[in-house]
N, C-alpha and C positions, 0 to 999 in steps of 0.2 A: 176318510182320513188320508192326509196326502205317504205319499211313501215317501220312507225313509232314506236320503242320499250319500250315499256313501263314495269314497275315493283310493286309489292305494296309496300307501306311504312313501312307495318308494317315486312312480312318473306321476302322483295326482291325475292319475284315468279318473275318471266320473262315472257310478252307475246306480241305480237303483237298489233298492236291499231288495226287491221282487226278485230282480235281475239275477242277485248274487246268491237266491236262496236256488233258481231252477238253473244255472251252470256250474261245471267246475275248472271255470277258469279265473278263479279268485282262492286267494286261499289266509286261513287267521295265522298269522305269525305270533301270537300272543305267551305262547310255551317255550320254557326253557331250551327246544332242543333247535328256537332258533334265535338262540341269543348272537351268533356270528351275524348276523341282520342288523341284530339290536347294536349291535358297535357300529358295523359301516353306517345306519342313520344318526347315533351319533356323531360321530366322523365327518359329516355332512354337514351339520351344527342343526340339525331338525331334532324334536322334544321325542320323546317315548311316548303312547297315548293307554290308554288301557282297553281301546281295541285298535289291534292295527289290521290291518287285511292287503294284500299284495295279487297285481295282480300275474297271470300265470307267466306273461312275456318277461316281468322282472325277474320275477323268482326265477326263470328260467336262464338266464344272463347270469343272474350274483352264483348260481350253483359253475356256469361254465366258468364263471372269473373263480371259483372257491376253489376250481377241480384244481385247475392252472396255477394257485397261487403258491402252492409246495415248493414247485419248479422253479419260482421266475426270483431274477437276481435281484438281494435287494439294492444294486446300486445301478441299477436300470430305470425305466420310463415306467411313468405311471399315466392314468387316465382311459378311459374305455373311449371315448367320442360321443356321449350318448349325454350331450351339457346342454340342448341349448333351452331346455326348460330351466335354470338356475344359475346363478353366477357361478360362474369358474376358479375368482377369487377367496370368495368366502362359503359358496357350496348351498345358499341359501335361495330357497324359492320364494316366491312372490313376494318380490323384489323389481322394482321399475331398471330395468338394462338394457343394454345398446351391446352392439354385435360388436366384434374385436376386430380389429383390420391384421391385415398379413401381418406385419409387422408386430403389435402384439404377440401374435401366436407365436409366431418365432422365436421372440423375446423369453415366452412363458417355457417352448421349449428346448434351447438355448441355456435359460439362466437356473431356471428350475425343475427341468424335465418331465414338465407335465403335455402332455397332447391333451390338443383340443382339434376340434373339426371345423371346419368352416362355418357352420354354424353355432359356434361358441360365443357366448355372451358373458358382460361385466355390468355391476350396477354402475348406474348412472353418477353418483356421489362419489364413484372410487373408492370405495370398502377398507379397501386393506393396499400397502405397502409389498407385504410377501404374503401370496397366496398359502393357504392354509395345504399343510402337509397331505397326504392322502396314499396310504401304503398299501390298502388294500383294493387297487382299481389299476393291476394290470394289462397293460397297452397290449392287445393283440390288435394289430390294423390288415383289414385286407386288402387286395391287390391295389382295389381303389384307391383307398387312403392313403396306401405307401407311393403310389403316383402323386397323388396330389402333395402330401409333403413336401416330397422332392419337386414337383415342380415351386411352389411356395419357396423351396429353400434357393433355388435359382434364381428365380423373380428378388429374391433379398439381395442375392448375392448380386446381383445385374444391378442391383437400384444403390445399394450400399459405393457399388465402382463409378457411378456418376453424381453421386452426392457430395454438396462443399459442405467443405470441415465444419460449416456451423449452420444450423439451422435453429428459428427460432422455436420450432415446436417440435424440435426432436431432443431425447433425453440423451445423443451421445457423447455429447460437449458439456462438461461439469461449471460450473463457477467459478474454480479456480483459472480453468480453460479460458474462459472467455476474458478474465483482468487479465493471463498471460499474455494475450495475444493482442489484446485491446486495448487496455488500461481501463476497461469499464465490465463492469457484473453484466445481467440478461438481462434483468429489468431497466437499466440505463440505458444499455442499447435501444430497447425496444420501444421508450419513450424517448429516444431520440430519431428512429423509425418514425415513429407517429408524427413529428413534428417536422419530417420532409416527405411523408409519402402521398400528400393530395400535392405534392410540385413534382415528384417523381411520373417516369411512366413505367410500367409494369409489363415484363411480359417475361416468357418463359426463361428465357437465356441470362435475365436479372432480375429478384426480388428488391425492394428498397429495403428489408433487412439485413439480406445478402450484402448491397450496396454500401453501407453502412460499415458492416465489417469490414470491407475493403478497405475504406476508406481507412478509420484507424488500426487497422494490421499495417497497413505502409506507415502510419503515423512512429507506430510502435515500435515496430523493427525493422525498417527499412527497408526490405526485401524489394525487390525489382518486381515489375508490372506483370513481367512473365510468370516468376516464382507466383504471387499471389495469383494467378488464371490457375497456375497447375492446382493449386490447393484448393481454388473452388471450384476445379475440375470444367472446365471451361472448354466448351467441344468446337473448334475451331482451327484456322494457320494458326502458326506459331508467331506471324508480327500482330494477325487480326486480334488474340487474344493480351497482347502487351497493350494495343489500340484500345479495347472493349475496358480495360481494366481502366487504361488511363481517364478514357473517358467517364468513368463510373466516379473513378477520383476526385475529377475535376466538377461534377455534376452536385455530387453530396457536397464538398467542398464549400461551393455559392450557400446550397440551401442548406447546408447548418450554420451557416457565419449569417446570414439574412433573420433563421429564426433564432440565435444564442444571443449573438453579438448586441445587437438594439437593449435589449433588457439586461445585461448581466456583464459586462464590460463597458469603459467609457464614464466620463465626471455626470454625463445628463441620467445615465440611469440610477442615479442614487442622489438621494438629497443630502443635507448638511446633519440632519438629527438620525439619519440613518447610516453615516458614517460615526458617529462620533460612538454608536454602539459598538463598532469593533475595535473601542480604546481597550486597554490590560491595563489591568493594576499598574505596572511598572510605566507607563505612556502616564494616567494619570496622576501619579503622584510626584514624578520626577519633575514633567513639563505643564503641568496642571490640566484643567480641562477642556484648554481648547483644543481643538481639531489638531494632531500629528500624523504626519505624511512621513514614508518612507519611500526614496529615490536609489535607486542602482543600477547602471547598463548589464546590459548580459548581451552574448555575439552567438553567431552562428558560423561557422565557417564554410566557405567557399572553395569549391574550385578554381585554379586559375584560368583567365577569358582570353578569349586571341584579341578582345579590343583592349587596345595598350593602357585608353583613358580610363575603363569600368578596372581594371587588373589595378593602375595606380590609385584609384579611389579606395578601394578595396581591401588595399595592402594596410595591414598593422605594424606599425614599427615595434611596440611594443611586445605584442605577439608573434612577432617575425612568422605571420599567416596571412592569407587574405581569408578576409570577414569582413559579416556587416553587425550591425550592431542595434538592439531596441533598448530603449529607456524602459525601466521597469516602475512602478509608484502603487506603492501595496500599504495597505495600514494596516495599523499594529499588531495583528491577530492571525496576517495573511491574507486576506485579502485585498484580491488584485481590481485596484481603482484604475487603473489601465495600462497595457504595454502599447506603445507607441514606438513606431519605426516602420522600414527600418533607415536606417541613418550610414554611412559611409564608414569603412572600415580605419579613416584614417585619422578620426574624429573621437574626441576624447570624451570623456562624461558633462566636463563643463559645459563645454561647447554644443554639446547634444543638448542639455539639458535650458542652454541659454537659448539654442534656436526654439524651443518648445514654448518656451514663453515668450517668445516673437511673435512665434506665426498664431497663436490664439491665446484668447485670456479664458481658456476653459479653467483653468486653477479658480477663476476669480467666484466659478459657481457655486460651489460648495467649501472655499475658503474664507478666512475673512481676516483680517489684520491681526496680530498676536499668536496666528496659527506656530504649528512648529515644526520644520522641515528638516526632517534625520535626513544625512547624507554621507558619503566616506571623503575621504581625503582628498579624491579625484577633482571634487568638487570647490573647492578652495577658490577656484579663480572665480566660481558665479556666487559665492556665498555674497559677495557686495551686493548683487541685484536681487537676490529671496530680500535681504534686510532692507533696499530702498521698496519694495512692495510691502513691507509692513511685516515679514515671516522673522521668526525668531528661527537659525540656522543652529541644528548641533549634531558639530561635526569629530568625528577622533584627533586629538590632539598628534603634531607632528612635529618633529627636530628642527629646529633651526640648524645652521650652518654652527658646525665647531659645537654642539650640544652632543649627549652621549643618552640623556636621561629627562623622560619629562617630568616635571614639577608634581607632586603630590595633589596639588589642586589641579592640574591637567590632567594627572592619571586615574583622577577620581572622574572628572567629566566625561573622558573616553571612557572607560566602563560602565557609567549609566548610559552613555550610546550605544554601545555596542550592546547592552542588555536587552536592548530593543529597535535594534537595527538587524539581528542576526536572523530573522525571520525572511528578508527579503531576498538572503542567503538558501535559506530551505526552501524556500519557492523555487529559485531555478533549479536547485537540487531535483523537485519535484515534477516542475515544467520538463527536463531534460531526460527524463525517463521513457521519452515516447523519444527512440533514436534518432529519430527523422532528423531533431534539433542535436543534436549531443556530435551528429558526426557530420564529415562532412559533406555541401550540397551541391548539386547541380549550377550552373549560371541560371539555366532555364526554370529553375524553381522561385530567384528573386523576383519575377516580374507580380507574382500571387504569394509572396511567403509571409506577408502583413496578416494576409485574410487567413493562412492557416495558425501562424502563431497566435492569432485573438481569439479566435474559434477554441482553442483550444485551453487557454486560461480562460474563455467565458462560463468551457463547459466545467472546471475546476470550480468558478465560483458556483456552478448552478448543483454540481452531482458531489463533489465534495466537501468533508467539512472541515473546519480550520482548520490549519496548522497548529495554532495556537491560542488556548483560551486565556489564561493568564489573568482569571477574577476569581479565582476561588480566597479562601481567608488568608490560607499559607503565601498566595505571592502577595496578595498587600501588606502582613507584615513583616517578610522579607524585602520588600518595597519600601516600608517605611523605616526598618533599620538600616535598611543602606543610605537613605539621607541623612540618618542622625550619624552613620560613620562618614561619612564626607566629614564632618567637620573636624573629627580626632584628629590630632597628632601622632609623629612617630618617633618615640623615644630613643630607642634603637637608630634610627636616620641620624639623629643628632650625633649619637656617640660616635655613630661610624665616620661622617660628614668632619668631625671634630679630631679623627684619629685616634680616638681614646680607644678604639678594639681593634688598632691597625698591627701591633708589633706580634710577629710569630710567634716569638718565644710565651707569650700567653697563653695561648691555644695548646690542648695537648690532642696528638693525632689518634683516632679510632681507626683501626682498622676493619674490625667485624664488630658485629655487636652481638653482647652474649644475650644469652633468654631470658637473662633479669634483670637487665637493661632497665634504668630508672626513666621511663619516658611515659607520660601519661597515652592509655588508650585510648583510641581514636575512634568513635563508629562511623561510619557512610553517611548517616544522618548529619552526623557531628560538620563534617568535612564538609558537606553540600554547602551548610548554613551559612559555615566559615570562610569559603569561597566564594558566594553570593551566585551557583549556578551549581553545573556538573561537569562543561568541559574542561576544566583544568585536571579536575580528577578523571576525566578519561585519557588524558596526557597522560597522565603520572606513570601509569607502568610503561609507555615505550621509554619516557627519559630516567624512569630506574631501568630497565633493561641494559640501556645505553652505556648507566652510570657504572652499574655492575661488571660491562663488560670491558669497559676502560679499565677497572683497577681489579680484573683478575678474582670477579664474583666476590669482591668486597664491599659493601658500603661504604665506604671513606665518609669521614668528617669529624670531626675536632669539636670538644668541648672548654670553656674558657673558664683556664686554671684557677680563678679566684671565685669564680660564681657557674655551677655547674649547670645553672638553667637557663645559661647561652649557649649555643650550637652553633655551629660556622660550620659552613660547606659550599664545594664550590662545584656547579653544574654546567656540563657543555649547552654550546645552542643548538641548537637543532638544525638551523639555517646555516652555521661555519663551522668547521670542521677545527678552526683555532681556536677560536670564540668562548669564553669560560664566564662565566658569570658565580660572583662572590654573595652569598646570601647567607642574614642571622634570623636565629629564630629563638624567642624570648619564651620558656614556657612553666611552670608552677605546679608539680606533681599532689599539692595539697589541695589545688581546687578544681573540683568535679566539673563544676557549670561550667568553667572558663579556664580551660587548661592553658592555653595557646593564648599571652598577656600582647605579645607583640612580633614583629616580622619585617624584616627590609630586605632588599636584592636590590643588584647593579644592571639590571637588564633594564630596557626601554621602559617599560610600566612597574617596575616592582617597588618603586615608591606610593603605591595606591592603600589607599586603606580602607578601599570597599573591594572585599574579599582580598586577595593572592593572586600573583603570578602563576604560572605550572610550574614554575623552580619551585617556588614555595609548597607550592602543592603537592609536588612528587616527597618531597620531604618526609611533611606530616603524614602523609597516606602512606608511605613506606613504613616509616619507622613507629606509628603510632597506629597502624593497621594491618597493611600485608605479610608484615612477620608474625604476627599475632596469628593468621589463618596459613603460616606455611605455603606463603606465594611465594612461586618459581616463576623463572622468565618463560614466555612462550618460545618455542623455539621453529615453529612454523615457516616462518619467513628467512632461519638461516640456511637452509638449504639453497634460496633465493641466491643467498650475496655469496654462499661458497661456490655456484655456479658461474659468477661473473670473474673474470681472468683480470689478473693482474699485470700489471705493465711494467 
């Protein structure tokens, strides 16, 4: 009969029962009087057996750790050294593990106070997050050990002073960290790594994920060549490392615009049926389903150049700056179908946009006759040649000479432009967050500032996602009530147009309004609907702030003497400090659906009857909302103007 193999519970020694019947260096821990045993294996996360047997080297350690344990602080170190049969994390034996590097240990005791020895092991799979508690395995270390630590903790402290602020495989840079610095999370980064580092070369002094960093930290925040070498600790002169950086800049630079740009910017990397999926509701139902392009320039600005001719090209009259300027062409959703430039600072959107369809008929790839090309104002001198290529052009309606007010059919069409124009707006918003662009640039950066600005809306299309979806149910039939209000009339226009609600003496003036003020309530849902968006109601409380502080924290306005559910008030602009705009508001306290029957104003667009003005809108959201939740003005920004000195 083979003999019986027995082990201890606590290091799994190996011996025979022969073994453990003729020594006494094994002993049964099965009896109550060593239940203090029976926890620490507990503790360990190891089962109770119904024999356990120990052998005399353990028992001999857990009695010295028992003698000590009276003593010792409990907000001290814990762990004896004696891990490297069992993970350190979860306490658990046979278990597939890998040894811990310096840095772990320090980590473990640093963060959690646990010592481990150099031969300290972790499973393989990474068990656990926070290692499992362990009170009763106080740290006596000897002379050795406490060298060794200390040396461990130098070697960190030495490795910690030459390490750049980001590494891909180290845990001291969070998520947040890296969008701060970068505009991109670790896994972007790191697949954007992967996509330059067989062109990259590698060696000690540069990683191509280090490289990478570099490169959009400059993007991001502009710092100098120097500042980014101190941050990624860069051991060199002080021009060598401005040198090493720039170089590093200009290197990722080619090889992410070579791998991004080809696939993910430009008319050829997208076809016509894969464009027209980033239409919105509001693109198709306004302008139907062919193909809409959105066109707007955005600039960069420049420093001024000692050559007289780059300096006068340069120059904006407009902007009284020197800049250059790209053409932007995004569809409907955000999506950038290409920035192109850059173009001359002295050159206007037409003129850009007409020399673009000179020098190639890329438009002609994925356009086709009937398409429809959103544009702004700017644009007005080339809208003749979009309409002889076959483009249906819609653009914001604008003043003629000796006009004060566009036509209710022009203020209706500028509002569905602008409901789906204002996207090419949030793009540079979004584009211009990586400072580089936002401030201003070098001369020496225009010679390559094409290849960084495309790289960088390439990688927008590649790592980010829309700006804007705009196909769920709520914006089509938002969408489709705005076309059935295009065609309304305005009641109100007429009376006012006619003089019939001109004469003062109708009107009687309000000063405050009391709390039972007969004005139908208004919800945020209400006012969205009624507006046909949300900016007008993010207007609405600085020009009631405005309104309030004109007339002495009153709300002025006047209701008309013969029929109490007209309101007359008259609102400053924003833009002029004289400038007063007259607006009525029609509304019916007896009907819930449709409180608010009708609305006119004397500003530029307030003849629309798809959604309101912000006059109008500050109105209703004032008096049919914000008093109802006891809104106050913010008062943040008066501190601002009581700082600025008067003259």
């Amino acid at each position: 009969m083979l003999p019986k193999i027995i082990s201890c519970i606590w290091c799994s020694k190996i011996t025979k029962k022969n073994s453990f019947n003729q020594t006494k260096s094994w002993r049964n821990i099965c009896t109550k009087g060593y239940q203090w045993i029976h926890q620490l294996i507990e503790e360990r996360g190891s089962d109770l057996e119904t024999e356990m047997l120990i052998c005399s080297k353990c028992l001999t350690m857990l009695y010295k750790a028992r003698k000590c344990r009276g003593t010792a602080n409990g907000e001290g170190f814990c762990g004896d050294g004696n891990n490297e049969e069992y993970c350190i994390w979860c306490l658990k034996y046979s278990t597939e593990t890998v040894p811990l590097s310096a840095a772990e240990r320090i980590s473990l005791l640093c963060d959690y106070k646990i010592y481990c020895s150099s031969n300290a092991r972790r499973c393989v799979n990474r068990c656990l997050e926070i290692p499992v508690q362990r009170t009763n395995e106080p740290t006596r270390l000897t002379a050795k050990q406490t060298i060794s630590i200390l040396n461990d903790l130098i070697d960190e402290v030495n490795r910690i002073k030459l390490m750049p602020i980001f590494l891909e495989n180290d845990s001291v840079g969070s998520e947040e960290d890296f969008i701060a610095w970068t505009g991109w999370n670790l896994n972007q980064l790191m697949e954007m790594t992967s996509l330059i580092e067989p062109h990259m070369y590698k060696s000690k002094h540069r990683s191509p994920f280090g490289a990478v960093c570099m490169y959009w930290i400059k993007l991001k925040t502009n710092l100098s060549f120097r500042q980014i070498g101190t941050i990624f600790k860069i051991q060199t002169t002080k021009e060598s490392i401005r040198k090493r950086v720039e170089d590093t800049f200009h290197t990722v630079s080619t090889h992410l615009y070579n791998a991004l740009v080809p696939l993910h910017l430009g008319f050829h990397h997208i076809s016509r049926t894969d464009a027209l999926e980033h239409h919105t509701a509001y693109t198709k139902t306004f302008f139907g389903n062919n193909l809409s392009i959105i066109w707007d320039g955005t600039y960069i600005y420049t420093n001024k150049s000692e050559d007289h001719k780059l300096q006068q090209e340069t120059y904006s009259g407009q902007k009284s700056r020197h800049l250059i300027k790209f053409m932007s062409i995004i569809l409907p959703d955000g999506y950038v179908l290409d920035l192109i430039g850059p173009f001359k600072g002295k050159d206007n959107d037409a003129k850009i946009s007409k020399a673009i369809l000179d020098m190639n008929d890329n438009l002609s790839i994925i356009c086709e006759p009937g398409d429809t090309q959103i544009v702004d104002r700017g644009f007005r001198d080339v809208a003749g040649v979009f309409e002889d290529l076959g483009f249906a052009v819609k653009m914001p309606g604008f003043l003629k000479q000796g006009e004060k007010q566009l036509t209710a059919e022009q203020a209706n069409d500028t509002r569905m432009t602008t409901k789906t124009r204002w996207v090419v707006e949030s793009f540079h918003s979004q584009f211009k967050k990586w400072r580089f662009f936002s401030e201003r640039i070098s001369q020496d950066y225009i010679a390559y500032i094409d290849i960084l600005v495309r790289t960088v809306a390439a990688s927008l299309n590649k790592y980010r996602s829309r700006l804007y979806e705009g196909k769920s149910p709520e914006d089509y039939a938002l969408a489709n009530k705005m076309l059935l209000l295009k065609s309304r009339s305005s009641h109100l226009e007429q009376l006012i147009i006619n003089g019939d609600l001109s004469l003062r003496k109708q009107w009687n003036n309000i000063y405050d309004i009391e709390p039972d003020f007969n004005f139908p309530y208004l919800t945020l849902d209400f006012l969205r609907e009624y507006t046909c968006g949300i900016y007008q109601i993010k207007q609405s409380s600085s020009y009631a702030k405005a309104h309030l502080f004109n007339n002495d924290d009153q709300f002025e306005f006047q209701l008309f003497s013969s029929n109490d559910s007209l309101l007359h008030c008259r609102l400053h602009s924003k833009h002029s400090r004289t400038t007063k705009y007259y607006l009525c508001i029609q509304f019916d306290n007896d009907d819930d659906d449709d409180p608010i029957k009708d609305h006119y104003c004397q500003c530029k667009s307030g003849a629309r009857n798809l959604g309101c003005c912000s006059h109008v809108a500050t109105v209703l959201w004032y008096i049919g909302y914000a008093r109802h939740i006891s809104w106050t003005p913010p008062t943040r920004t008066d501190i601002f103007r009581e700082k600025i000195f008067d003259c």
